[in-house]
C-alpha positions in Angstrom: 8.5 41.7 9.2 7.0 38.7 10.2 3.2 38.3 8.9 3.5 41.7 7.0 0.4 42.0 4.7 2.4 42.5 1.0 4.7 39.1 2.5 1.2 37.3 3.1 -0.3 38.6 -0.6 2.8 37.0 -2.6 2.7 34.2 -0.5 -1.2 33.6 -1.7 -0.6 35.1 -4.9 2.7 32.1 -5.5 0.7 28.9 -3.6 -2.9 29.6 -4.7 -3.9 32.4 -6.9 -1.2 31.1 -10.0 -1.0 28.2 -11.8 1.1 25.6 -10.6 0.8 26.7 -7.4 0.2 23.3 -5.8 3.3 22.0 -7.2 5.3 25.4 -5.9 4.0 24.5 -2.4 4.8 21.4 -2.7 8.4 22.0 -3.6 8.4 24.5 -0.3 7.5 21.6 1.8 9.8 19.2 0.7 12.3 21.8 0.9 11.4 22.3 4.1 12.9 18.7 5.1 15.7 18.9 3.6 17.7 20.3 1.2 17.5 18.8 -2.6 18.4 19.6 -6.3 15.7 19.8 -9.1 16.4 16.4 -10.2 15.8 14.5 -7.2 12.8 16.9 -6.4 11.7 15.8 -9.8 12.1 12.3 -8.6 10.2 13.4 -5.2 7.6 14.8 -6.7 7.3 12.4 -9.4 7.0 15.7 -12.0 8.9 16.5 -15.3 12.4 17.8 -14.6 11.2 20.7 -17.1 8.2 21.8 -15.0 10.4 21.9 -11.7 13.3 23.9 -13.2 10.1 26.6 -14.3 8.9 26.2 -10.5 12.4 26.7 -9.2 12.9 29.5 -11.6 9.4 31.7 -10.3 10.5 30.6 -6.3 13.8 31.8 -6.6 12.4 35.3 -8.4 10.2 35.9 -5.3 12.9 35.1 -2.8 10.9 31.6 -2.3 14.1 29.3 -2.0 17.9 30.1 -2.5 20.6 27.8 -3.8 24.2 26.9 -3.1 26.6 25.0 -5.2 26.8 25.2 -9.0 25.7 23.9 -12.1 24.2 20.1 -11.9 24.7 19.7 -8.0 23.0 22.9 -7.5 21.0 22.5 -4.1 17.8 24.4 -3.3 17.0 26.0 0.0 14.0 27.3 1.5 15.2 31.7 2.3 15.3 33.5 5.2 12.6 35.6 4.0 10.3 32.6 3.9 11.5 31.3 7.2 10.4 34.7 8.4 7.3 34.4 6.9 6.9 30.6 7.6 3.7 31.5 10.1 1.6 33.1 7.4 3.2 29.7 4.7 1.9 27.1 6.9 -1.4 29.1 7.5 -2.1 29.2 3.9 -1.5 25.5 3.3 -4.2 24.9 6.1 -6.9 27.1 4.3 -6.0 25.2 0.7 -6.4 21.6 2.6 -9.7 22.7 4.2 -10.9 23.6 0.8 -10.3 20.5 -1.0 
């Protein structure tokens, strides 16, 4: 499963063929770290709490991030199908610094 081509193409279509795309991949690497809710990612990221929830919302849709817990203390996770996938992740972040 690991670097399967339709895995890579939502991975480029989510982090930089969309809008908001930097901000999605930012939330993955933070995420990444350690676990957080939307507020304090808001706080991370320094982004309206509004825009993160909508981030949060297309992440968990493509299996991007998971959650545990319920209502305000909901935490966010990065999946196992992004763990999986993590290779061809970090590979696109590399190509999207280069090209800055």
């Amino acid at each position: 499963m690991a670097n399967d081509p339709n895995s890579k193409r939502l991975l480029w279509f989510l982090f930089a063929g969309s809008r908001g795309g930097m901000n999605r991949l930012k939330i993955i690497s933070i995420l990444k770290e350690k676990p957080l809710n939307a507020n304090q990612l808001a706080n991370e990221l320094r982004l309206d709490y509004k825009a993160i929830r909508h981030h949060i919302k297309v992440l968990e849709k493509n299996n991007m991030i998971t959650k545990a817990g319920e209502k305000y203390g909901v935490t966010y996770f990065i999946s196992t199908f992004l763990e999986v996938n993590m290779e061809s992740f970090d590979e696109i972040v590399q190509k999207l610094e280069k090209s800055k």
